[in-house]
PQR file of N, CA, C, O and H, with PARSE charges and radii, in Angstrom:
ATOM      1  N   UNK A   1     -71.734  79.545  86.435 -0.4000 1.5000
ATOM      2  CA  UNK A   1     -70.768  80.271  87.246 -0.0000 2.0000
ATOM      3  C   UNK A   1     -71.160  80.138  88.713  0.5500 1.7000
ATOM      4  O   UNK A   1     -71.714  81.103  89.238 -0.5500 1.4000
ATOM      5  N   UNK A   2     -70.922  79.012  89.440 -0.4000 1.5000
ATOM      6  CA  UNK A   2     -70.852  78.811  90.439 -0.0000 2.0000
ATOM      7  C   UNK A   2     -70.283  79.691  91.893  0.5500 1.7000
ATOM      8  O   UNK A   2     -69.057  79.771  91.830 -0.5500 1.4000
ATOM      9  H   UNK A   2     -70.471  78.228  89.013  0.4000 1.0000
ATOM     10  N   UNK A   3     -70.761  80.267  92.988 -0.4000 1.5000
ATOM     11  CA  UNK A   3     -70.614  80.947  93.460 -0.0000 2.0000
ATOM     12  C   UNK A   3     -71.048  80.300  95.124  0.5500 1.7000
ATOM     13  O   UNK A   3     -71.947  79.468  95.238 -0.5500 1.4000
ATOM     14  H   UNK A   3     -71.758  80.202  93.038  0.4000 1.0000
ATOM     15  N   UNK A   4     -70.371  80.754  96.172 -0.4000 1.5000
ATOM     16  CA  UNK A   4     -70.686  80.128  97.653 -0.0000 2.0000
ATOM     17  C   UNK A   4     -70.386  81.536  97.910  0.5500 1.7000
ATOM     18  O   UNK A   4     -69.396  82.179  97.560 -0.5500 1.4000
ATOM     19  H   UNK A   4     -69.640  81.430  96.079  0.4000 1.0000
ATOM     20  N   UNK A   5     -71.780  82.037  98.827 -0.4000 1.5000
ATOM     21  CA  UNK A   5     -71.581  82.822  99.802 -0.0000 2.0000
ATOM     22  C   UNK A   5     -72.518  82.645 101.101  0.5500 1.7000
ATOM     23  O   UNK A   5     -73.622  82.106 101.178 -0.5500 1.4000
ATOM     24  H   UNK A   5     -72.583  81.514  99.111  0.4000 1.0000
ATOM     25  N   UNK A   6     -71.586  83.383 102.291 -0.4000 1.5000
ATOM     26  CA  UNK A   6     -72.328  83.065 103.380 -0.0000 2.0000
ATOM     27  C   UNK A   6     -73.181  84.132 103.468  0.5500 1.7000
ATOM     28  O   UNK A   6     -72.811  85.259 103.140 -0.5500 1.4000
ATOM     29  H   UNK A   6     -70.689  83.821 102.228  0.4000 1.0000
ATOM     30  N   UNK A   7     -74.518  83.850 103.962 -0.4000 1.5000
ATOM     31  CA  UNK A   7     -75.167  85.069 104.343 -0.0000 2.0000
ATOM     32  C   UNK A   7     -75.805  85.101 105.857  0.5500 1.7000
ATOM     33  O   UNK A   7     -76.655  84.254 106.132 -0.5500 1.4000
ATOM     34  H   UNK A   7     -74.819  82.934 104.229  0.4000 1.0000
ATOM     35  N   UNK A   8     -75.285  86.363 107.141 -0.4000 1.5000
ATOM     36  CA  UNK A   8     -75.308  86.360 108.234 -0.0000 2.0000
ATOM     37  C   UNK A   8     -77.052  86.679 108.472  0.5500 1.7000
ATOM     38  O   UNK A   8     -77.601  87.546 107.792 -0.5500 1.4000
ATOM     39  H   UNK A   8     -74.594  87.051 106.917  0.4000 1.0000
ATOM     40  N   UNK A   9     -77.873  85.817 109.581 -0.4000 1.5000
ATOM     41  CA  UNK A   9     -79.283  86.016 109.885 -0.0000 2.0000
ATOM     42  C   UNK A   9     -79.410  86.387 111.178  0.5500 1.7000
ATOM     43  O   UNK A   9     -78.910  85.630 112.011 -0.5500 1.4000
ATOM     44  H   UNK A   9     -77.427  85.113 110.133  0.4000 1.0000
ATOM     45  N   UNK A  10     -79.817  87.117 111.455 -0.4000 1.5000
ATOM     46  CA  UNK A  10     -81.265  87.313 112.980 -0.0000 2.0000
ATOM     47  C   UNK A  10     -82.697  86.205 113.030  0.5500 1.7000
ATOM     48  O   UNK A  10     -83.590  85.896 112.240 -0.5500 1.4000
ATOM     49  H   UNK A  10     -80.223  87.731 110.779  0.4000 1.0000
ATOM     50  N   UNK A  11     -82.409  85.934 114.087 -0.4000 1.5000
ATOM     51  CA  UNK A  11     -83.933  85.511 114.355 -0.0000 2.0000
ATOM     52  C   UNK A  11     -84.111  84.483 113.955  0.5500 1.7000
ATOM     53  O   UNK A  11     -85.180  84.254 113.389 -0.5500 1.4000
ATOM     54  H   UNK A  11     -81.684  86.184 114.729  0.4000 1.0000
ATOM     55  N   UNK A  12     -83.093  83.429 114.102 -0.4000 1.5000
ATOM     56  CA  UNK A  12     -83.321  82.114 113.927 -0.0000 2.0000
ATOM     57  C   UNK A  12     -83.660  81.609 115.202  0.5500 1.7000
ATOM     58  O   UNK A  12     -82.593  81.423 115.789 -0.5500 1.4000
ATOM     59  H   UNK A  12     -82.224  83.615 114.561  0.4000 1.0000
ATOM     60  N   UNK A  13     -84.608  81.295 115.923 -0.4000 1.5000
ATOM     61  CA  UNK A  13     -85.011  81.008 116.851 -0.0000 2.0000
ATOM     62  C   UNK A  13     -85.023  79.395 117.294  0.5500 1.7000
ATOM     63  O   UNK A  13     -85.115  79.061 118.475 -0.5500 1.4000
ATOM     64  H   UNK A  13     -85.474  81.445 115.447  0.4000 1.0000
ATOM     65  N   UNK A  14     -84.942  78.647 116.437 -0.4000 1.5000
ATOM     66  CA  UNK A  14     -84.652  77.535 116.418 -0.0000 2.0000
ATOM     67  C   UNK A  14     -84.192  76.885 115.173  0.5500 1.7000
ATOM     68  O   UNK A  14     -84.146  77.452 114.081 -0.5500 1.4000
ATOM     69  H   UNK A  14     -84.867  78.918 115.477  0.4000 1.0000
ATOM     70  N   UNK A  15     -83.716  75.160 115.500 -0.4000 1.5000
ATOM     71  CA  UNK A  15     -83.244  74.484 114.465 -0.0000 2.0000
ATOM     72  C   UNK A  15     -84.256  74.250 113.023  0.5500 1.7000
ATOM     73  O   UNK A  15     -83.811  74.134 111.881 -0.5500 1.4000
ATOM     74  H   UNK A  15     -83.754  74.700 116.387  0.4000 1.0000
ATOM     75  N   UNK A  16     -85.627  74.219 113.393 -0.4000 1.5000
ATOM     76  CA  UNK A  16     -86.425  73.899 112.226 -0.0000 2.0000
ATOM     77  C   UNK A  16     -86.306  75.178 111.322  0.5500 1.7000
ATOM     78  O   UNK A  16     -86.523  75.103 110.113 -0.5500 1.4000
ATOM     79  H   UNK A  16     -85.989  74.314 114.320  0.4000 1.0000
ATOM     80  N   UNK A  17     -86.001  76.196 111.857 -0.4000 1.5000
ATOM     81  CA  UNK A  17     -86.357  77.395 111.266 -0.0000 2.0000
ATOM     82  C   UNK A  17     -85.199  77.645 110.315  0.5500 1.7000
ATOM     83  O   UNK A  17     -85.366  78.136 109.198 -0.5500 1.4000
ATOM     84  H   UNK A  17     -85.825  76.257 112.840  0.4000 1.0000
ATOM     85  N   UNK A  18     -83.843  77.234 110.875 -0.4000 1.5000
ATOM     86  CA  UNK A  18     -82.886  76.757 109.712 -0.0000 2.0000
ATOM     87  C   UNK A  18     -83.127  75.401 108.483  0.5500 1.7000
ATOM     88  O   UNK A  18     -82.274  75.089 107.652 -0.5500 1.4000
ATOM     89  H   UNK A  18     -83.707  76.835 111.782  0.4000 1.0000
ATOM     90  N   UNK A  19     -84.123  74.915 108.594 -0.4000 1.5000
ATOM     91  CA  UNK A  19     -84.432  73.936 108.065 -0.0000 2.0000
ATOM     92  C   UNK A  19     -85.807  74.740 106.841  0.5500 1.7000
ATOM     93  O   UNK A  19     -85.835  74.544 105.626 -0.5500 1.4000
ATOM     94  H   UNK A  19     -84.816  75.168 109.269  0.4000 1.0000
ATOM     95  N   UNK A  20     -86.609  75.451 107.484 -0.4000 1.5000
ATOM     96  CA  UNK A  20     -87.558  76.118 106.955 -0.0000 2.0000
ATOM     97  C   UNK A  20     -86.428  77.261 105.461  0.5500 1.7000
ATOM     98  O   UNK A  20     -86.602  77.518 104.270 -0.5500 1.4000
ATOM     99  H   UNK A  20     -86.586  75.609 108.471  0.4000 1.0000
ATOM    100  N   UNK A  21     -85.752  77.471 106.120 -0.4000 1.5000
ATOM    101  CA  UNK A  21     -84.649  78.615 104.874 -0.0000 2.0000
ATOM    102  C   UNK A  21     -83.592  78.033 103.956  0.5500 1.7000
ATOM    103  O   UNK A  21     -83.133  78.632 102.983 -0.5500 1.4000
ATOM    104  H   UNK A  21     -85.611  77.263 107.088  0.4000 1.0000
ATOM    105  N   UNK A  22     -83.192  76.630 104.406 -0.4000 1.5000
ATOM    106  CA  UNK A  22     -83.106  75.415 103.394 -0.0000 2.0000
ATOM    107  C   UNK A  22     -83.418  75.076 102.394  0.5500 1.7000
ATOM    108  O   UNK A  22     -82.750  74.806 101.396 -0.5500 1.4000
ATOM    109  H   UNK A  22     -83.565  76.144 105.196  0.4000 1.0000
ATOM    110  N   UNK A  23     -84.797  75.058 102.638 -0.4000 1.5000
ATOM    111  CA  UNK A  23     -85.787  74.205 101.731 -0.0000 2.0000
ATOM    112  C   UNK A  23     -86.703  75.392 101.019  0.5500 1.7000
ATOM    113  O   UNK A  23     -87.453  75.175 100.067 -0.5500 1.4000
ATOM    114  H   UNK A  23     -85.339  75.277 103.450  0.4000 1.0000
ATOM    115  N   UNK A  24     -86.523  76.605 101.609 -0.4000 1.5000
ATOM    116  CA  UNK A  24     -86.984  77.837 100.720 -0.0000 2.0000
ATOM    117  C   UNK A  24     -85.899  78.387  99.667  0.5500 1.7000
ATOM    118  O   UNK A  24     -86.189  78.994  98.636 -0.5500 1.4000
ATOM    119  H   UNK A  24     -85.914  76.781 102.382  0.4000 1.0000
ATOM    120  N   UNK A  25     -84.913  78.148  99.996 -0.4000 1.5000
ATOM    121  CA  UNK A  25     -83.398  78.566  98.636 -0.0000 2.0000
ATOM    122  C   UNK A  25     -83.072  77.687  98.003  0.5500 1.7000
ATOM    123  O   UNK A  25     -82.494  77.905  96.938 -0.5500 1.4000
ATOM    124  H   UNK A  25     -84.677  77.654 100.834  0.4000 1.0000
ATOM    125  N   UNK A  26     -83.315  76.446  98.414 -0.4000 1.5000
ATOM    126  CA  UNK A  26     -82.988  75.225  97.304 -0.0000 2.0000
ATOM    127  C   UNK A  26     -84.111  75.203  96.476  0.5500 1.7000
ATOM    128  O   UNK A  26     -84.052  74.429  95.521 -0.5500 1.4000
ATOM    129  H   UNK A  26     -83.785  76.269  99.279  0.4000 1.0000
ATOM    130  N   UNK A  27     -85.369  76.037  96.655 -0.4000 1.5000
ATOM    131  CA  UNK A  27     -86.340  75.710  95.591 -0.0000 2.0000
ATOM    132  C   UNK A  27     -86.307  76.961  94.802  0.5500 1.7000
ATOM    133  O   UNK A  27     -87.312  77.428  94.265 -0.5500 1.4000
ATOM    134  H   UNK A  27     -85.417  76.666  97.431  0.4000 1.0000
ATOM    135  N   UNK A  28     -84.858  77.615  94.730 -0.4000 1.5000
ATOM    136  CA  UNK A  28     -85.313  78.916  93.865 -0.0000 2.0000
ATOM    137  C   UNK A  28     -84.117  78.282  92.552  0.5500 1.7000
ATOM    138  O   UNK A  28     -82.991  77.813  92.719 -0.5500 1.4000
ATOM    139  H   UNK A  28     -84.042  77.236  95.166  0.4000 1.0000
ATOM    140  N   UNK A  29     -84.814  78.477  91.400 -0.4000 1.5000
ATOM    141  CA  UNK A  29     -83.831  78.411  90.359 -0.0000 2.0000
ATOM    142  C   UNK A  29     -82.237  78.624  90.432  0.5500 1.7000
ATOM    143  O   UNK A  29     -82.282  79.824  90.704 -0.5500 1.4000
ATOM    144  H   UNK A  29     -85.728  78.858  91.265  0.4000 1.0000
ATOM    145  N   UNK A  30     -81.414  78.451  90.405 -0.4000 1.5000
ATOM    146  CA  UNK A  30     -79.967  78.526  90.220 -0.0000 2.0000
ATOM    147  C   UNK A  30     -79.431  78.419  91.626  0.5500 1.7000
ATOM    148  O   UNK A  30     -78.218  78.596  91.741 -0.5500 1.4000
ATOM    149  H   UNK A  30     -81.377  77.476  90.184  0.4000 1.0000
ATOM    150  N   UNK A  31     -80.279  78.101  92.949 -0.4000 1.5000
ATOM    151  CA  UNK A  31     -79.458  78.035  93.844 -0.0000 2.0000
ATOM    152  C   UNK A  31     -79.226  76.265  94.081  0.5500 1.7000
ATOM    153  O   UNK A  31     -80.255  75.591  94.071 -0.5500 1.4000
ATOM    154  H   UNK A  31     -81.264  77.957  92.855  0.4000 1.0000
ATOM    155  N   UNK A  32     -78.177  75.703  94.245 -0.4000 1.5000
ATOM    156  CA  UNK A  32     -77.224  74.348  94.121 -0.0000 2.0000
ATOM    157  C   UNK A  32     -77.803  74.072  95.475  0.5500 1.7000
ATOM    158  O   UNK A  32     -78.621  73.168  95.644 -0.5500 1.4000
ATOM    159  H   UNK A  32     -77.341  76.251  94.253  0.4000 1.0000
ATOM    160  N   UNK A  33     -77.315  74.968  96.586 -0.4000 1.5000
ATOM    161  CA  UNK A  33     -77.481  73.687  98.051 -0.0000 2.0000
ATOM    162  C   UNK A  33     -77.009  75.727  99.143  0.5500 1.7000
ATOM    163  O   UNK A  33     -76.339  76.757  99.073 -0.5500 1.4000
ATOM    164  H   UNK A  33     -76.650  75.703  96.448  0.4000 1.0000
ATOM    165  N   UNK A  34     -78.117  74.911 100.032 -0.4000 1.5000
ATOM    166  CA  UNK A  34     -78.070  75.950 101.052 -0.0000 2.0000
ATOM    167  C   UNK A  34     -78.173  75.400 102.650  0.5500 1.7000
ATOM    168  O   UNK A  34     -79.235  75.001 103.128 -0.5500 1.4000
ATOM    169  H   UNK A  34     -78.662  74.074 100.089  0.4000 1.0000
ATOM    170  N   UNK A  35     -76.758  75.448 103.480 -0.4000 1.5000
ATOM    171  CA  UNK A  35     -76.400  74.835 104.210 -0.0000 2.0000
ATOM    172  C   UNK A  35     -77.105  76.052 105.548  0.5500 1.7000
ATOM    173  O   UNK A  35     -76.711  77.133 105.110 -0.5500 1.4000
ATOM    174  H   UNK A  35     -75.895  75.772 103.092  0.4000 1.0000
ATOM    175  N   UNK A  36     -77.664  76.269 106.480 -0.4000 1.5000
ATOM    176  CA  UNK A  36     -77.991  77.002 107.387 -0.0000 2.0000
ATOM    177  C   UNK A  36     -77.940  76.372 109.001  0.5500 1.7000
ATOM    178  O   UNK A  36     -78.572  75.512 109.615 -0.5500 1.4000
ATOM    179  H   UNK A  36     -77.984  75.391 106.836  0.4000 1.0000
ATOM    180  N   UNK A  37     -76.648  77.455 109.360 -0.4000 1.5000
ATOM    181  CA  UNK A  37     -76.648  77.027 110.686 -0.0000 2.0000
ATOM    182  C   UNK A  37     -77.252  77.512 111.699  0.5500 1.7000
ATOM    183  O   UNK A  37     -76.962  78.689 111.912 -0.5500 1.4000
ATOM    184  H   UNK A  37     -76.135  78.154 108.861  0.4000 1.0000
ATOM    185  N   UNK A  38     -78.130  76.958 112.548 -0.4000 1.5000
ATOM    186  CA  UNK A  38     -78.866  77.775 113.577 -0.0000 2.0000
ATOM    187  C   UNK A  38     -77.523  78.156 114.644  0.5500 1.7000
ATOM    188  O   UNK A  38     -77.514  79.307 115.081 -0.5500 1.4000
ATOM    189  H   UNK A  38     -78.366  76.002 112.375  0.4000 1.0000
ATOM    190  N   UNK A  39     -76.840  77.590 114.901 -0.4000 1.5000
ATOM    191  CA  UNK A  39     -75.655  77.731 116.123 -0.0000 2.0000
ATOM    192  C   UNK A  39     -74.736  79.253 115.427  0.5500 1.7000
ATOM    193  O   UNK A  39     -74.453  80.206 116.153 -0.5500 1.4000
ATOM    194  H   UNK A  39     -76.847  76.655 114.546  0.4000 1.0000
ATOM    195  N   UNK A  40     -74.513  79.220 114.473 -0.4000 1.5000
ATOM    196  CA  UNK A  40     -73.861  79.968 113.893 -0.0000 2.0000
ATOM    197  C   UNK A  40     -74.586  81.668 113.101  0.5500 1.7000
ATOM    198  O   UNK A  40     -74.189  82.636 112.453 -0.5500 1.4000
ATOM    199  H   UNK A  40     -74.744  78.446 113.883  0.4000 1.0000
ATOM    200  N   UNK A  41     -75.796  81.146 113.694 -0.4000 1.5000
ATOM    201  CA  UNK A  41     -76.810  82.611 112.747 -0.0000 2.0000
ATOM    202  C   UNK A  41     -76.271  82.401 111.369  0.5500 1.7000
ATOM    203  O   UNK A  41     -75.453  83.299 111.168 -0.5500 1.4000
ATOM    204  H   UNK A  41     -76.118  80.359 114.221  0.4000 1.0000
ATOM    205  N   UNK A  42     -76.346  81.761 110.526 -0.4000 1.5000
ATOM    206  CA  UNK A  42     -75.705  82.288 108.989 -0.0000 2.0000
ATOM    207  C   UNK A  42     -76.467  80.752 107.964  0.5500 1.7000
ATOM    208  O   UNK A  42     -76.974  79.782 108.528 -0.5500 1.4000
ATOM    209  H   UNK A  42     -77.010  81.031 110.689  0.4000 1.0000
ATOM    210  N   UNK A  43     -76.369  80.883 106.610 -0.4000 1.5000
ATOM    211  CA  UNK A  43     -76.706  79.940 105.828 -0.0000 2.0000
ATOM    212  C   UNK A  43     -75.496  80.612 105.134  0.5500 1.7000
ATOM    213  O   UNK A  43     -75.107  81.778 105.208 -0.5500 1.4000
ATOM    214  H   UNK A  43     -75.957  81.671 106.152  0.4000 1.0000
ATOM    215  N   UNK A  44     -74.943  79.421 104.349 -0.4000 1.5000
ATOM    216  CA  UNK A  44     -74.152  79.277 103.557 -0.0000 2.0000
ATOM    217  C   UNK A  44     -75.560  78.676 102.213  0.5500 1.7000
ATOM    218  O   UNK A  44     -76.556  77.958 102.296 -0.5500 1.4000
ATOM    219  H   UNK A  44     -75.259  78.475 104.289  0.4000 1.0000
ATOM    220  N   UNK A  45     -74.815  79.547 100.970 -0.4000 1.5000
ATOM    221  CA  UNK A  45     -75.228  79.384  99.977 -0.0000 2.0000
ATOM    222  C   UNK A  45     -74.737  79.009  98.691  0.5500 1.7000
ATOM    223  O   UNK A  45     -73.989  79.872  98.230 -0.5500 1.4000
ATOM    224  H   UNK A  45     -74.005  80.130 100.902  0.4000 1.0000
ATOM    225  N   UNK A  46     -74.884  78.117  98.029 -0.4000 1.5000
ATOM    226  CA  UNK A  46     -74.167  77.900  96.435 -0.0000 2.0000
ATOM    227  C   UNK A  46     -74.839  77.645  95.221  0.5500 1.7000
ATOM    228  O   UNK A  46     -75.413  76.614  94.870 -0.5500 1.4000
ATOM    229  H   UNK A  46     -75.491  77.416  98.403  0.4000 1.0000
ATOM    230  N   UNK A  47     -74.644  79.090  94.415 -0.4000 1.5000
ATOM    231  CA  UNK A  47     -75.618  79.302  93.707 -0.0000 2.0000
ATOM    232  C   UNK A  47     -75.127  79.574  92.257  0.5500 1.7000
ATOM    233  O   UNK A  47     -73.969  79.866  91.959 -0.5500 1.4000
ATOM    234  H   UNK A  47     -74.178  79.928  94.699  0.4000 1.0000
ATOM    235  N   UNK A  48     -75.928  79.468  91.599 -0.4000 1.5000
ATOM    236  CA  UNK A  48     -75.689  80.467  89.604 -0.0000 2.0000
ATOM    237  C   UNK A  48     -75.540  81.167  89.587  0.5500 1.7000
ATOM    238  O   UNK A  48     -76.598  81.750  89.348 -0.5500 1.4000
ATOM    239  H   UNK A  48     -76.868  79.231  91.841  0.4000 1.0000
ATOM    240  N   UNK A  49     -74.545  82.026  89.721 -0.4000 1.5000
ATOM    241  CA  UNK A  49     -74.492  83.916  89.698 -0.0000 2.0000
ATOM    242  C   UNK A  49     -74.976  84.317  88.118  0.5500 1.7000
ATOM    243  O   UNK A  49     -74.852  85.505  87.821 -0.5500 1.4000
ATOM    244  H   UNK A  49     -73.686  81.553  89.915  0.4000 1.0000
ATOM    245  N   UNK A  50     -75.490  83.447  87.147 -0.4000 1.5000
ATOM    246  CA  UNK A  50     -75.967  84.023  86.274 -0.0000 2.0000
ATOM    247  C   UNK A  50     -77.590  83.778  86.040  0.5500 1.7000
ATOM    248  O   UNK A  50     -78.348  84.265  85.202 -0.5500 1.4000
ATOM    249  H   UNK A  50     -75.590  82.482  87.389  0.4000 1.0000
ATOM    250  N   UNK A  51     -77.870  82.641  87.325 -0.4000 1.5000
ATOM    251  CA  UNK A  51     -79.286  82.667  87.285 -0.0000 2.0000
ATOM    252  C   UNK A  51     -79.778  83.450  88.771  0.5500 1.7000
ATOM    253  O   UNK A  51     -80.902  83.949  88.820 -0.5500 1.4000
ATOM    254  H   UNK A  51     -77.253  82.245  88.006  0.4000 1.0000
ATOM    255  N   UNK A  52     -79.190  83.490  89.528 -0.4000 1.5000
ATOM    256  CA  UNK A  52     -79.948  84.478  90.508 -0.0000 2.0000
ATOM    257  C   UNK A  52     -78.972  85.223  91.460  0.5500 1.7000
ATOM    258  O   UNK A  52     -77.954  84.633  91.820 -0.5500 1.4000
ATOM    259  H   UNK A  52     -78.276  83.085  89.488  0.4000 1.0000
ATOM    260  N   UNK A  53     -79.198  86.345  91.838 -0.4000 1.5000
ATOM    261  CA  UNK A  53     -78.379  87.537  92.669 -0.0000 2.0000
ATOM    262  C   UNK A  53     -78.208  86.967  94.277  0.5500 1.7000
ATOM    263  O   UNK A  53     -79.257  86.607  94.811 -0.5500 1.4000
ATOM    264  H   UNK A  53     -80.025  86.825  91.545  0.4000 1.0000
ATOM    265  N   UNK A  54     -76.887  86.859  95.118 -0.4000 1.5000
ATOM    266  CA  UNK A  54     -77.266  87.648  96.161 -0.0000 2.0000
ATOM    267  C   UNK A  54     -78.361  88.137  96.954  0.5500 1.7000
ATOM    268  O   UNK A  54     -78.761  87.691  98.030 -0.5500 1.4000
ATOM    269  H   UNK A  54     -76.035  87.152  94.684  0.4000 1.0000
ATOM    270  N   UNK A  55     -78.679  88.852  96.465 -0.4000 1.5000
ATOM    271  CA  UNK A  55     -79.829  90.038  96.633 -0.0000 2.0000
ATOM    272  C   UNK A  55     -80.807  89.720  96.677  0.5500 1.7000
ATOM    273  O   UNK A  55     -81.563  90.113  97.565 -0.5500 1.4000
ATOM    274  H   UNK A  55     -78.354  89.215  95.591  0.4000 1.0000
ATOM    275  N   UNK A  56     -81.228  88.765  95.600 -0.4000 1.5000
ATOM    276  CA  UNK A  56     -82.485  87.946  95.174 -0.0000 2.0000
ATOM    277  C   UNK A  56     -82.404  86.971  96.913  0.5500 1.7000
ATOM    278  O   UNK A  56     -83.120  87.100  97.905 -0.5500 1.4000
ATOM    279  H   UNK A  56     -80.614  88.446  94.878  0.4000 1.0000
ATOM    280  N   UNK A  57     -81.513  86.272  96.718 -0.4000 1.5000
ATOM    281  CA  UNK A  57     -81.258  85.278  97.975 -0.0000 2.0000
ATOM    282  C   UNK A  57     -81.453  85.888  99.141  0.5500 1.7000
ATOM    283  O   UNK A  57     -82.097  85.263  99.984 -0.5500 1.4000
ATOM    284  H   UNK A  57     -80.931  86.167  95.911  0.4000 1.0000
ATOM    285  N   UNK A  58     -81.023  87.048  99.428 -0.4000 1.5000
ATOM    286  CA  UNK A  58     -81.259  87.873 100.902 -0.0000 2.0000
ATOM    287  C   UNK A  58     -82.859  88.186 101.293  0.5500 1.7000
ATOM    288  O   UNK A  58     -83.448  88.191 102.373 -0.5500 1.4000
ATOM    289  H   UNK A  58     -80.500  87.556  98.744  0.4000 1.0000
ATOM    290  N   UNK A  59     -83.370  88.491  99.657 -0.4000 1.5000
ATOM    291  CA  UNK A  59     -84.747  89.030  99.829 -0.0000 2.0000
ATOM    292  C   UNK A  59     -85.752  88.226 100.262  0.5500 1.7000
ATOM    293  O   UNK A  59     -86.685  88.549 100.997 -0.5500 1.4000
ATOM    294  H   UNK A  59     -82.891  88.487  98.779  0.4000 1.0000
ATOM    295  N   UNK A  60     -85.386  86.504  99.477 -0.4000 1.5000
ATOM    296  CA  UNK A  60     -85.954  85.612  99.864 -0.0000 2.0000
ATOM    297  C   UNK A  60     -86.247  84.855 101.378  0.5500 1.7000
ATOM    298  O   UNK A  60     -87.210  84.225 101.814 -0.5500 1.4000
ATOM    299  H   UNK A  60     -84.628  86.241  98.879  0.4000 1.0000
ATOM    300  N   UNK A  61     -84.744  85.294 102.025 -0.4000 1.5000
ATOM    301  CA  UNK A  61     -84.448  84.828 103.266 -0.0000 2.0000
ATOM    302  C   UNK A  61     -85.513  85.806 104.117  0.5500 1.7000
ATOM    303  O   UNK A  61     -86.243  85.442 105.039 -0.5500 1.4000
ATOM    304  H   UNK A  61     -83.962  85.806 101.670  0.4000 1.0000
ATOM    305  N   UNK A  62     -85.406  87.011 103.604 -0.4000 1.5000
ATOM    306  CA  UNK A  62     -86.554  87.969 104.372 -0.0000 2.0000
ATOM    307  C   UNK A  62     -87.941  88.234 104.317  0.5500 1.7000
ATOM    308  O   UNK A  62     -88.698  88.861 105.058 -0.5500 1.4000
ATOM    309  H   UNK A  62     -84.813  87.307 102.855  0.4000 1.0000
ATOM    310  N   UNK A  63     -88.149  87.383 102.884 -0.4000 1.5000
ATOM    311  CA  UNK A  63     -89.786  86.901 103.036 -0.0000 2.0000
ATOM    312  C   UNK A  63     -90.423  85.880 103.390  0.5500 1.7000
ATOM    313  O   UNK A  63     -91.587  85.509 103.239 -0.5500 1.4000
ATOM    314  H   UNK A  63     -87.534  86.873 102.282  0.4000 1.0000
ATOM    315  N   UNK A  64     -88.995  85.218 104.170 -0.4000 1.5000
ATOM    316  CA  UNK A  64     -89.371  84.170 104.761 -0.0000 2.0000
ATOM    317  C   UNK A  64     -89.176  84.325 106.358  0.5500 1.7000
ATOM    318  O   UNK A  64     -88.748  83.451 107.112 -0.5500 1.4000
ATOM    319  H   UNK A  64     -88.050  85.519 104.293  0.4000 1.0000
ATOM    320  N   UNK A  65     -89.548  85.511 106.674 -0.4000 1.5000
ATOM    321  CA  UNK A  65     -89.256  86.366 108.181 -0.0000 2.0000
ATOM    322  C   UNK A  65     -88.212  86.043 108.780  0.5500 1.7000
ATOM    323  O   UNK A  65     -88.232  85.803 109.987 -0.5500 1.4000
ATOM    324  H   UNK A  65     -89.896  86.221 106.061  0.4000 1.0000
ATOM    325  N   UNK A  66     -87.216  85.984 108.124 -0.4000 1.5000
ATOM    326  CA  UNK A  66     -85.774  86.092 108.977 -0.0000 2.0000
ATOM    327  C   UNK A  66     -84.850  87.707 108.774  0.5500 1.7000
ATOM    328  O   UNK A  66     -84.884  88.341 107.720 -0.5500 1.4000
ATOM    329  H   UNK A  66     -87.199  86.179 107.143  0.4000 1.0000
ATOM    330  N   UNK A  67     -84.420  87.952 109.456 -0.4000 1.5000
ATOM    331  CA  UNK A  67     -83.318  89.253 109.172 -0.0000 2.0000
ATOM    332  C   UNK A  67     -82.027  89.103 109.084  0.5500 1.7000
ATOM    333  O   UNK A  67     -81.210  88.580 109.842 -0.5500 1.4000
ATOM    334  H   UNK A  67     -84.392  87.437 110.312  0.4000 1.0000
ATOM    335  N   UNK A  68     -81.872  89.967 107.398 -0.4000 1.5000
ATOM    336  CA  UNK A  68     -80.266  89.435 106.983 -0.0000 2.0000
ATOM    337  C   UNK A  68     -79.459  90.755 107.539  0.5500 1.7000
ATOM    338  O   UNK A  68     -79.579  91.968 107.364 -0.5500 1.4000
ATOM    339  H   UNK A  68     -82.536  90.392 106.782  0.4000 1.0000
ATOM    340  N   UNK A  69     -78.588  89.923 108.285 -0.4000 1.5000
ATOM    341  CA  UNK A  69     -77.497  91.292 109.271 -0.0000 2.0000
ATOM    342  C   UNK A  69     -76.699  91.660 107.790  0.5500 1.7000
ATOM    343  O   UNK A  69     -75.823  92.523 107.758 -0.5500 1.4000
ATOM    344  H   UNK A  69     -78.490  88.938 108.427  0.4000 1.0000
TER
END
């Protein structure tokens, strides 16, 4: 059950750092592809809604020191 949502960030301070939250959600089970724009504050996400939450995804984004607005 395929699912795209955007999720809005703080504190992307630069382009690698959208690159750093990329490559931290594409390595979590059920997430497909995670597009993150530094210009735009936000990553777009497309994921398994029956293998991982939202929530799960936000938490991740925030243990990876970014802040989800």
């Amino acid at each position: 059950n395929m699912t795209k949502q955007v999720i809005k960030i703080s504190g992307l301070d630069c382009a690698s750092c959208a690159m750093v939250i990329d490559d931290v959600l594409e390595e979590l089970d059920g997430v497909k592809s995670a597009k993150t724009s530094f210009a735009k504050e936000q990553v777009e996400v497309e994921f398994d809604n029956d293998k991982i939450s939202a929530d799960d995804i936000k938490k991740t984004v925030e243990s990876a020191g970014f802040s989800v607005v």
